[in-house]
C-alpha positions as CSV (number, residue, x, y, z in Angstrom):
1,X,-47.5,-39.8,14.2
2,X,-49.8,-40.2,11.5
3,X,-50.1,-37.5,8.9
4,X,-53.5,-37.4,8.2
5,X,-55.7,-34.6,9.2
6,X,-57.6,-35.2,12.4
7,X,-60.7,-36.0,11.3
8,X,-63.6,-32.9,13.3
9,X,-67.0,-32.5,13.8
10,X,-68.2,-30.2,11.4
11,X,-69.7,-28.7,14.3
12,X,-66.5,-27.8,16.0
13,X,-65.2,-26.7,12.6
14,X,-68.5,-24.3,11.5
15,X,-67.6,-22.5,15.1
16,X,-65.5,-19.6,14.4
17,X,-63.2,-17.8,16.5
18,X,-64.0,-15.1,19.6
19,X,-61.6,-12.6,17.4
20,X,-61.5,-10.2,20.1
21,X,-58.7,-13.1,21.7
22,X,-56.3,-13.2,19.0
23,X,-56.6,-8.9,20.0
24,X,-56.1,-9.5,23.6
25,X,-53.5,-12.2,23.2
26,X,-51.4,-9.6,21.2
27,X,-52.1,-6.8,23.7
28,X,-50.9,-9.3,26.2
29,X,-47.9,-9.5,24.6
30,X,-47.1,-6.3,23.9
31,X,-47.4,-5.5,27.7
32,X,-44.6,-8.4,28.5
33,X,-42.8,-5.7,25.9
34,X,-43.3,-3.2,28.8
35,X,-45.6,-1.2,26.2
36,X,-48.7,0.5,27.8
37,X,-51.8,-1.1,26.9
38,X,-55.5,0.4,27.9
39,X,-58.0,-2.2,27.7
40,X,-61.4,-1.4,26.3
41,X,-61.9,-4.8,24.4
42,X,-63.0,-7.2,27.5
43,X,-66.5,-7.7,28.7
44,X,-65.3,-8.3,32.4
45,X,-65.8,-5.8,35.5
46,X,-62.2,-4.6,36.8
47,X,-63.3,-4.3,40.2
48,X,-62.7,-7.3,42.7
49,X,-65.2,-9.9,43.6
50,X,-66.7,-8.0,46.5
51,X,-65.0,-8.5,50.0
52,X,-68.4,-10.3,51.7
53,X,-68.4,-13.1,49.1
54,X,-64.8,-13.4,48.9
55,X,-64.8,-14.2,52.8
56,X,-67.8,-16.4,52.4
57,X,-65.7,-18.4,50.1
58,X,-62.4,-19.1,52.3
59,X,-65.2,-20.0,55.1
60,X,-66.3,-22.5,52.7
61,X,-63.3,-23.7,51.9
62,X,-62.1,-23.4,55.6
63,X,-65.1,-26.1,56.7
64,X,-64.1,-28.4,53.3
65,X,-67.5,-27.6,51.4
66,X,-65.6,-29.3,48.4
67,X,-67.6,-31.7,47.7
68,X,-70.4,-32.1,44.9
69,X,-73.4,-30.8,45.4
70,X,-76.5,-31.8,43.9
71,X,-76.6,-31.2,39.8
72,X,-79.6,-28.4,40.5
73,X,-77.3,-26.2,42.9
74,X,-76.8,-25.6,46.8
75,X,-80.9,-25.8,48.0
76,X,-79.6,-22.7,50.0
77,X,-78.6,-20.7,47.1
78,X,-81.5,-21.4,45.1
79,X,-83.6,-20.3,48.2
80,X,-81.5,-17.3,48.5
81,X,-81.9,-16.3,44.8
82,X,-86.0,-16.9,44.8
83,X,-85.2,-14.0,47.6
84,X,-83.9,-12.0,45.5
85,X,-86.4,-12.1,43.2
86,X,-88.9,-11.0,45.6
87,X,-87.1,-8.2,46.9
88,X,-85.5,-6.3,43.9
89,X,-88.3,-7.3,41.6
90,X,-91.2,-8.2,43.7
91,X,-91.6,-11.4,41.6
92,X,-92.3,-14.8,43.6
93,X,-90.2,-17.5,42.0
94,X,-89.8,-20.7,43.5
95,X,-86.5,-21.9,44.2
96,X,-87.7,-25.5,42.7
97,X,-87.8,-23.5,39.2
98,X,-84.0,-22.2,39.9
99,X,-81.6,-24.5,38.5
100,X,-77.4,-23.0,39.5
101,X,-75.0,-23.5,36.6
102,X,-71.5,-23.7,35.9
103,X,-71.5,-19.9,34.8
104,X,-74.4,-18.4,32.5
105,X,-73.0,-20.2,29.2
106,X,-73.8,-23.5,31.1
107,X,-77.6,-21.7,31.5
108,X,-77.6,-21.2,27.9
109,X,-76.0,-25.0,27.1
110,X,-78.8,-26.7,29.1
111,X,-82.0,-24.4,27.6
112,X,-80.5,-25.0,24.3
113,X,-80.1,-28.6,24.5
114,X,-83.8,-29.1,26.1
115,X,-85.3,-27.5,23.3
116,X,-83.6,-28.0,20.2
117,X,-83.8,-30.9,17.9
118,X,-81.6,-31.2,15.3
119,X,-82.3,-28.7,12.5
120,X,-84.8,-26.2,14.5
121,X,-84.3,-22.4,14.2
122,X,-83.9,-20.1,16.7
123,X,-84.2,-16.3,16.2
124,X,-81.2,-14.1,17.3
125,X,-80.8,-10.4,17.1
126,X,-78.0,-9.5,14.9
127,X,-75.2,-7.5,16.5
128,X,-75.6,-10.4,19.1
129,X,-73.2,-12.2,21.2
130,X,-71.3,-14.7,19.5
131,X,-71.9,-18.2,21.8
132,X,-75.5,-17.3,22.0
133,X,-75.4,-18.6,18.2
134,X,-72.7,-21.3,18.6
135,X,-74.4,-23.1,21.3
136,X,-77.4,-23.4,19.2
137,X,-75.1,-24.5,16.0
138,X,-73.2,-27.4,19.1
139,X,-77.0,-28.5,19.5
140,X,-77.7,-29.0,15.8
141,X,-79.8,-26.1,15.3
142,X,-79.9,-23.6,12.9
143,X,-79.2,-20.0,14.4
144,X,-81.4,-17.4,12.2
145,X,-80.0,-13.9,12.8
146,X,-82.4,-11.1,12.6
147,X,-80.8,-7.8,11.4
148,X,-81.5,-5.0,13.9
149,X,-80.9,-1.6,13.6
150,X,-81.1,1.7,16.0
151,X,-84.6,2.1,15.0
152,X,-85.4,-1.3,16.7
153,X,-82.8,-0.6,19.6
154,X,-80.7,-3.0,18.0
155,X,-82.9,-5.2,19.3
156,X,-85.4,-8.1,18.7
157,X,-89.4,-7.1,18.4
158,X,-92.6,-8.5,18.2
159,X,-92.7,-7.7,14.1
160,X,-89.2,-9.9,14.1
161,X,-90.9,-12.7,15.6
162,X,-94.3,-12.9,13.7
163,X,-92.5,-12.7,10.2
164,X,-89.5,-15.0,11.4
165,X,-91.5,-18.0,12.9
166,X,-92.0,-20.6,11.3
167,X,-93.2,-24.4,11.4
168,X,-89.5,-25.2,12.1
169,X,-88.7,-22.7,15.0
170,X,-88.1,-23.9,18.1
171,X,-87.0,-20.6,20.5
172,X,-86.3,-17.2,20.3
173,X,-83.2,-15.7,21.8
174,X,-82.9,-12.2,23.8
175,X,-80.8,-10.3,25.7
176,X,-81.5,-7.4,27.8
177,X,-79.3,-5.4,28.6
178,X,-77.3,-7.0,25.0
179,X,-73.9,-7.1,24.9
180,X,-72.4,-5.5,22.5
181,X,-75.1,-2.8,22.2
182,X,-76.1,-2.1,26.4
183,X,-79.6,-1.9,25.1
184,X,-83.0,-2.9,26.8
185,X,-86.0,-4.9,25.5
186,X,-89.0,-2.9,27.1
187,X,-91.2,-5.0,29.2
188,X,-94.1,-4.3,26.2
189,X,-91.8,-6.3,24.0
190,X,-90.9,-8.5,26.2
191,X,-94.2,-9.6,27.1
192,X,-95.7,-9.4,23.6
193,X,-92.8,-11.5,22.3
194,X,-93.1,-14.2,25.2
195,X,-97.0,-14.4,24.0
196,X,-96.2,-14.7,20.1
197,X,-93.5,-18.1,21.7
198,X,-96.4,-19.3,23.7
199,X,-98.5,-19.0,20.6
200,X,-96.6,-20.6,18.2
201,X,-95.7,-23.6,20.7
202,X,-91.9,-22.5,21.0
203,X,-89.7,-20.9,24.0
204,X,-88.5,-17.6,25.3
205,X,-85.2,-17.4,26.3
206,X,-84.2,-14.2,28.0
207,X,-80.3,-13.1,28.9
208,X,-80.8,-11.1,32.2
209,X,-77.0,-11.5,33.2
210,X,-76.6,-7.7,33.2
211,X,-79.5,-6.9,35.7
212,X,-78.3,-4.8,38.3
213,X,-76.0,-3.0,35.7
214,X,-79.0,-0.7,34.2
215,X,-78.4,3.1,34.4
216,X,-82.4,4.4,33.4
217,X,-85.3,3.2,32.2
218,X,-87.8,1.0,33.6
219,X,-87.3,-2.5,33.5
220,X,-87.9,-5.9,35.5
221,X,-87.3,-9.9,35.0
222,X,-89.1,-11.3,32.3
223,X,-90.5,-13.4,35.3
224,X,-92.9,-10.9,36.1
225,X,-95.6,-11.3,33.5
226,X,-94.6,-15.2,32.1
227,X,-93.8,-18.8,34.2
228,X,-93.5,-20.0,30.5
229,X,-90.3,-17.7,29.4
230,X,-86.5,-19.2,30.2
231,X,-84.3,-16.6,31.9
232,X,-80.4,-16.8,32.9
233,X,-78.6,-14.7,35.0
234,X,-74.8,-14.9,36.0
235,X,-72.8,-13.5,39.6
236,X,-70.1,-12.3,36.9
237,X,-71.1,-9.3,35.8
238,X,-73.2,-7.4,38.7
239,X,-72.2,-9.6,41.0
240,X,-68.3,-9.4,39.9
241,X,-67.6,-13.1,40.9
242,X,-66.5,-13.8,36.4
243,X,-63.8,-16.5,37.3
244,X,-65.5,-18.2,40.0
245,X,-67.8,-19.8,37.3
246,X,-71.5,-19.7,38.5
247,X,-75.0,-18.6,37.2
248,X,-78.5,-19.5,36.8
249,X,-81.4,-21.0,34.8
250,X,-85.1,-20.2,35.6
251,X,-87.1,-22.8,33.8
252,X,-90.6,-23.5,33.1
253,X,-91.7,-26.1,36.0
254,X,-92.2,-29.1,33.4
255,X,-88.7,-28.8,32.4
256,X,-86.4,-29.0,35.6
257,X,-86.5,-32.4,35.8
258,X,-85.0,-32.6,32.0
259,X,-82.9,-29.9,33.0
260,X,-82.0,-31.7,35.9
261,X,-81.0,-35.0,34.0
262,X,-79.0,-33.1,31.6
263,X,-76.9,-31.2,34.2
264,X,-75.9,-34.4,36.4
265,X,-74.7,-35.4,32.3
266,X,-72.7,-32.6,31.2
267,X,-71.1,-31.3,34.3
268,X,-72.8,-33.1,37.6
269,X,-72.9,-29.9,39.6
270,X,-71.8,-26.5,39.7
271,X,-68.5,-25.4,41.7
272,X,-69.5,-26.0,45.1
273,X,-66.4,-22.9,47.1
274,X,-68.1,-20.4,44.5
275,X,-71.9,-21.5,45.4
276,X,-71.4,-21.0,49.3
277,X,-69.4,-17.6,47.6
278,X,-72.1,-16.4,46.3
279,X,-74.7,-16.7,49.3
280,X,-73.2,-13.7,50.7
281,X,-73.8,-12.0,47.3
282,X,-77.4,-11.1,48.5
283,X,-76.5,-9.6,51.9
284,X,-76.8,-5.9,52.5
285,X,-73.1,-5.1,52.5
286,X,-72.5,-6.4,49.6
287,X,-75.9,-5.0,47.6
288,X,-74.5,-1.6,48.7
289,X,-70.8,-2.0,47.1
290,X,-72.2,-3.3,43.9
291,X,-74.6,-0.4,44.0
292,X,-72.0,2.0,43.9
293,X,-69.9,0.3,41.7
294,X,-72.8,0.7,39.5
295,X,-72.8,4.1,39.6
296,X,-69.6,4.2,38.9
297,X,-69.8,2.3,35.7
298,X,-73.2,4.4,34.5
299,X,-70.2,7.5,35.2
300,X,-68.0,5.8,32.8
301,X,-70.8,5.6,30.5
302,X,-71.7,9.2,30.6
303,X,-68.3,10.4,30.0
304,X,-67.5,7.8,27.2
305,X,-70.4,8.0,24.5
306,X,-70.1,12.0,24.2
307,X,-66.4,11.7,23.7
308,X,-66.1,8.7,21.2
309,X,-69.1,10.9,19.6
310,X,-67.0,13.8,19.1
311,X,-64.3,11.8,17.8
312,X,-66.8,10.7,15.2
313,X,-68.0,7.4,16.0
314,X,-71.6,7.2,15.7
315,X,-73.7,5.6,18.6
316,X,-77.4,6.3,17.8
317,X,-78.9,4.5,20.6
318,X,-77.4,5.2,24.2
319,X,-76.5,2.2,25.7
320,X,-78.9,1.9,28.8
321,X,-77.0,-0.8,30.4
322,X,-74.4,-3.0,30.7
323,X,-71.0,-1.8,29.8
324,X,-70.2,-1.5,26.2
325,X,-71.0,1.2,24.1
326,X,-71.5,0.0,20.0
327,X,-70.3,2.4,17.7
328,X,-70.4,3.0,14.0
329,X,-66.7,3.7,12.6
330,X,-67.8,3.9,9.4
331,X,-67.2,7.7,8.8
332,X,-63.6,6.8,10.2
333,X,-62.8,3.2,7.9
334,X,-64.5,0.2,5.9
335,X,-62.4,-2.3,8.1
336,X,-63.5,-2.3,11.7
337,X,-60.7,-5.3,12.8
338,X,-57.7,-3.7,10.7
339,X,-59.1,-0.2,12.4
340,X,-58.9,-2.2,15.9
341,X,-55.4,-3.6,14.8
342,X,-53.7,-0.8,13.8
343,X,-54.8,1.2,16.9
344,X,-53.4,-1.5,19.2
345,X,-50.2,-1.3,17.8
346,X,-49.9,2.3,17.0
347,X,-51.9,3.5,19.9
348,X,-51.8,0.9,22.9
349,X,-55.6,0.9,22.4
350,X,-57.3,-2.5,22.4
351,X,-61.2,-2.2,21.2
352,X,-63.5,-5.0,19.6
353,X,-63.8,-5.2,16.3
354,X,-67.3,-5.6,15.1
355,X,-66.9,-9.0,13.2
356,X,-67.1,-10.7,16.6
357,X,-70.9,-10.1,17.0
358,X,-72.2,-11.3,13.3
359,X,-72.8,-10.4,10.0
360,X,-74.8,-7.0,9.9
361,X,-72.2,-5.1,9.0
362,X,-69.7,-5.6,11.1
363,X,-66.7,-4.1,9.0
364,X,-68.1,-0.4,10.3
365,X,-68.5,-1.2,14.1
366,X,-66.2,-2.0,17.1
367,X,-67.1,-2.5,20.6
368,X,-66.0,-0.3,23.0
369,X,-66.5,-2.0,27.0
370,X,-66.0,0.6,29.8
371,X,-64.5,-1.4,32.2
372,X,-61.7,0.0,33.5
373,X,-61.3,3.5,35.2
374,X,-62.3,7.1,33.6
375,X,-58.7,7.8,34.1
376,X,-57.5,5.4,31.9
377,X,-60.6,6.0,29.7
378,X,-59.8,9.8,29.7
379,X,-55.9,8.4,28.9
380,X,-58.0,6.1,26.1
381,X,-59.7,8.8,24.7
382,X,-56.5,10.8,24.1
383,X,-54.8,8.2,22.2
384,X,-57.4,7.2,19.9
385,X,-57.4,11.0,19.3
386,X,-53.8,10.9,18.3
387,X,-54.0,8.1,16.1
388,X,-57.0,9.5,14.5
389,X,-54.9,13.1,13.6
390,X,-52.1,10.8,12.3
């Protein structure tokens, strides 16, 4: 073997670790210990995919639907989701504009990689998620990271946009609801935002993947008032289907067939079991689980963000959606992933420290994700109480 270092891509090696799995890999392990572990560090629902799509699959499977599909997605599907559109939104979308994807990061892989050359920008809010910024570093471009506070909803605005752009900015990057914060973009800024892209001869990109989970507050697709914006969407987090790997891409007309030519490249078609899946994910039965599983969460929400208040984490903004609350720690330490460390291993407690989601300071936030039952949140609570006396 030879004992030279492998010689890798500086852009594999400028990609820095998800953080928050070295903390789940250790709670993981301290479990196999038989120590009791409550997780509030993963961004995944811990319901079941719903029973209708889970029998739609084994049909699927039961008739062999295992073969490829066609790169842009099952043509029922995409004519199932231009549906949806029309009847939660009242938005007409056509299903030639609908592209399915091997999750919502494969969304975000082929918008990035039809319109970034190498060294264009793209503006990013900053708490953001981590891959939003990695997959535009993989495509040679140069992630900018706005700094956004509670005053802007720790989110992107217009202002952001008109004193960011500039000749070499290619897109613009938001997410609504945004994970970490579970805060909206109103459709004002939306709109105005998609209008300074337009202007400026550069793209909108819009992460819609926690539609559905949105507790008040108006709000609809960024599809309603632009055919020029991109928007993804995902089944995993409303829909609860995260490992069956499926999403989609709603792309400008004059880009599908790009899009198209790039998806038969990277990863010739989505999973075809979790497409015919997901066509039951639009049938009444199933709409009215995930509604009330949405309520639940929005319960969840309303229990959490008082109690991690009084504890004395600061959340400023409350998250309207999603299922993450962003807190401040700073009255509480300066070092928001030893914080998170410590109160794994002294209190079974596994949080997300704030490093994971940039560089505005992140040493005095962690994540908190309500995904799992108030019970176990209530038990959550208690022990981050402890550990806070001690």
């Amino acid at each position: 073997m030879s004992d030279k270092a492998p010689r890798i891509a500086r852009r594999a090696s400028e990609i820095e670790p998800f953080h928050v799995m070295e903390l789940l890999a250790r709670a993981r392990g301290l479990e196999a210990q038989g120590r009791s572990i409550i997780h509030m560090e993963i961004g995944e629902p811990d319901f079941p995919t719903p029973e209708p799509i889970v029998r739609a699959g084994i049909r699927a499977l039961e008739r062999g639907e295992v073969h490829y599909t066609a790169a842009l997605g099952l043509p029922r599907l995409r004519e199932a989701i231009a549906g949806y559109y029309r009847s939660r939104y009242g938005v007409d979308v056509p299903a030639s504009r609908i592209i399915i994807t091997t999750g919502s990061s494969a969304a975000l892989m082929l918008a990035c990689a039809a319109l970034i050359d190498p060294g264009d920008e793209v503006l990013l809010a900053d708490p953001g998620y981590p891959a939003n910024r990695h997959f535009v570093r993989v495509m040679e471009g140069v992630p900018r990271a706005v700094p956004v506070t509670a005053a802007d909803d720790f989110q992107l605005a217009p202002a952001h946009l008109e004193r960011g752009w500039n000749a070499r900015t290619a897109a613009a990057i938001v997410a609504s609801p945004s994970n970490p914060t579970g805060t909206l973009v109103s459709t004002e800024r939306l709109s105005a935002m998609a209008e300074i892209a337009r202007s400026r001869g550069g793209a909108l990109v819009v992460d819609e993947i926690y539609h559905g989970l949105v507790y008040e507050g108006d709000y609809t697709t960024a599809l309603a008032f632009s055919e020029d914006v991109f928007v993804i969407n995902s089944f995993s987090k409303y829909f609860q289907m995260t490992g069956w790997r499926l999403g989609w891409l709603v792309a400008p007309a004059g880009y599908v067939r790009e899009l198209d030519k790039l998806a038969q490249n990277l990863y010739l078609a989505p999973p075809t079991p979790a497409q015919h899946a997901a066509l039951a994910a639009f049938e009444p039965e199933t709409l009215a689980i995930l509604e009330d599983r949405a309520r639940e969460f929005k319960a969840r929400r309303d229990y959490l963000v008082p109690e991690l208040r009084r504890l004395g984490f600061e959340i400023p903004v409350m998250p309207q959606g999603a299922f993450y609350v962003y807190a401040g720690c700073g009255k509480l330490t300066q070092d928001s992933y030893g914080f998170a460390r410590d109160l794994l291993e002294r209190a079974g407690v596994a949080i997300t420290p704030g490093v994971d989601f940039g560089a505005n300071a992140p040493e005095r936030h962690v994540r908190f994700a309500y995904t799992n039952s108030i019970e176990r949140l209530q038990e959550g609570v208690a022990r981050i109480a402890q550990f806070l006396k001690n």
